[in-house]
TORLUM-562832 format. One line per field, with one value per atom (N, C-alpha, C): residue number from 1; x, z, y. Coordinates in steps of 0.1 Angstrom, whole numbers. Layout:
REM residues N
seq: [NUM,...]
c1: [X,...]
c3: [Z,...]
c2: [Y,...]
This chain:
REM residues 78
seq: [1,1,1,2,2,2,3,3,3,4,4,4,5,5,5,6,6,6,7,7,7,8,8,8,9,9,9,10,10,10,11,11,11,12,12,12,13,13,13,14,14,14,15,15,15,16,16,16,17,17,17,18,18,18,19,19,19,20,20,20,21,21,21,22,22,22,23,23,23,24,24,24,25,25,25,26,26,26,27,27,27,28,28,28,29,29,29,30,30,30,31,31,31,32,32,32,33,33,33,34,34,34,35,35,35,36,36,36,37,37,37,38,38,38,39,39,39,40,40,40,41,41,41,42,42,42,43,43,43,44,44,44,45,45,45,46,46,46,47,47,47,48,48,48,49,49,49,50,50,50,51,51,51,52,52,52,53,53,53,54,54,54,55,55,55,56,56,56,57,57,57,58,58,58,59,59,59,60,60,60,61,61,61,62,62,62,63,63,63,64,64,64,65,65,65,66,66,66,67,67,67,68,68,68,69,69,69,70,70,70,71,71,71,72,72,72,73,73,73,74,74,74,75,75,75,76,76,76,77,77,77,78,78,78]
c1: [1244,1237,1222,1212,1201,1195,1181,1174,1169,1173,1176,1184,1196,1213,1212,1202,1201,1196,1184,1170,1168,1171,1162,1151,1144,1127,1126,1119,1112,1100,1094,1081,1082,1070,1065,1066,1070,1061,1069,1060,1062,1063,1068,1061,1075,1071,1080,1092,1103,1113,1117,1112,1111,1100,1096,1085,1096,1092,1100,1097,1107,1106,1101,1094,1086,1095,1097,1101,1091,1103,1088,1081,1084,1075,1065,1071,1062,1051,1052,1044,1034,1042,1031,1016,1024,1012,1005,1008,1004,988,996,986,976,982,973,974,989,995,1011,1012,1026,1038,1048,1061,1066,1063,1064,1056,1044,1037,1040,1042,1053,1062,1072,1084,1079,1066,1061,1058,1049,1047,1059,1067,1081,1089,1086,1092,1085,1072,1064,1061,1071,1065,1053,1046,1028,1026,1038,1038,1048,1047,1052,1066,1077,1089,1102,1109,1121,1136,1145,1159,1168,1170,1178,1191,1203,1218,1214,1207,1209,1204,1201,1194,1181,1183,1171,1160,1149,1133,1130,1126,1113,1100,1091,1082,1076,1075,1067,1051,1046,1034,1024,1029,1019,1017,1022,1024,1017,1015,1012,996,992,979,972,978,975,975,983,985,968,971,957,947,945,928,926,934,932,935,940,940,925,918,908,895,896,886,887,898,903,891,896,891,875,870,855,850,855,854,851,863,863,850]
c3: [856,867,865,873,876,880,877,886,897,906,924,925,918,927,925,915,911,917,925,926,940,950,964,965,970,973,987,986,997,997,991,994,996,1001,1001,991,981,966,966,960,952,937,932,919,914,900,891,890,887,885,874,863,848,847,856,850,851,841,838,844,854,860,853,856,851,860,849,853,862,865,871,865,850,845,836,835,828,839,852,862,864,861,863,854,842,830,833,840,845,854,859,874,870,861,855,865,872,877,867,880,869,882,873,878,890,896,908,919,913,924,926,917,924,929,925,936,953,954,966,973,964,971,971,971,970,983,982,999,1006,1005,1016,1023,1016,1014,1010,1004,1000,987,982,970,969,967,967,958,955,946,950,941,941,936,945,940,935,921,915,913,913,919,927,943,953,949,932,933,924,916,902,912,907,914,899,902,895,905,892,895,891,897,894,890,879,872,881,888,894,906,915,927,923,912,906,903,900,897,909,921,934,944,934,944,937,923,920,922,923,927,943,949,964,963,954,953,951,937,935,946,953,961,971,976,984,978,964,960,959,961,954,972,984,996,1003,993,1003,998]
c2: [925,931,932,925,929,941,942,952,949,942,937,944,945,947,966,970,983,992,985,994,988,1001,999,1006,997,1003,1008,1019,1028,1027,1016,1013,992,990,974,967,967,964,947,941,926,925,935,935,929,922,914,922,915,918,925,920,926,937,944,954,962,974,983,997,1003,1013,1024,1032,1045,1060,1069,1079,1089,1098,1109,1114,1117,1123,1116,1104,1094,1089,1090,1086,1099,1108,1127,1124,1120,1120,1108,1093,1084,1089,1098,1101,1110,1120,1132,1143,1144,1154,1163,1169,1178,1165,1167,1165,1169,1182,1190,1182,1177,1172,1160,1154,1134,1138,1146,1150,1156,1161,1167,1152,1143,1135,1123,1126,1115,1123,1132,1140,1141,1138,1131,1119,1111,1100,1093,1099,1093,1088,1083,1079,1067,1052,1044,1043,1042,1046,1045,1042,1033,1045,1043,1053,1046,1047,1041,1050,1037,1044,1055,1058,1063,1081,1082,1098,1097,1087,1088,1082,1086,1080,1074,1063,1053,1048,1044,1043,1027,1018,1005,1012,1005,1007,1000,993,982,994,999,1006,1018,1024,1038,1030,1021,1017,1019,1015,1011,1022,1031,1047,1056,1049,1062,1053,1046,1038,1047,1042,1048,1068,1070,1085,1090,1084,1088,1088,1073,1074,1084,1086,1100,1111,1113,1126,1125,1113,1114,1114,1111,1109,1125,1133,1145,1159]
């Protein structure tokens, strides 16, 4: 079994097949937030991420690059 047949996306992403999913909390410290706050933004939808077997969240590295580039400019914007 692949990680196609595993992993449905709730976001757009193209990203390789073999990159390896990131946890929430490996994506918290990614971002330079707490845990509480990717789950806020994963109930918000404003965070690009994937539910594996229908409860676990991961995170593509490539999509979290792409979330904080456009995060930061946000923050230097406001």
């Amino acid at each position: 079994m692949n990680h196609e047949t595993l992993l449905t996306s709730d976001s757009q992403s193209s990203a390789p097949v073999d990159e390896c999913p990131l946890t929430v909390r490996e994506a918290a410290k990614f971002l330079g937030v707490s845990p509480q706050t990717v789950y806020l933004w994963v109930e918000r939808k404003q965070i690009p991420h994937l539910r594996v077997m229908g409860r676990n969240i991961r995170f593509l590295r490539s999509d979290l690059e792409t979330f904080r580039a456009s995060f930061k400019q946000e923050m230097e914007n406001a």
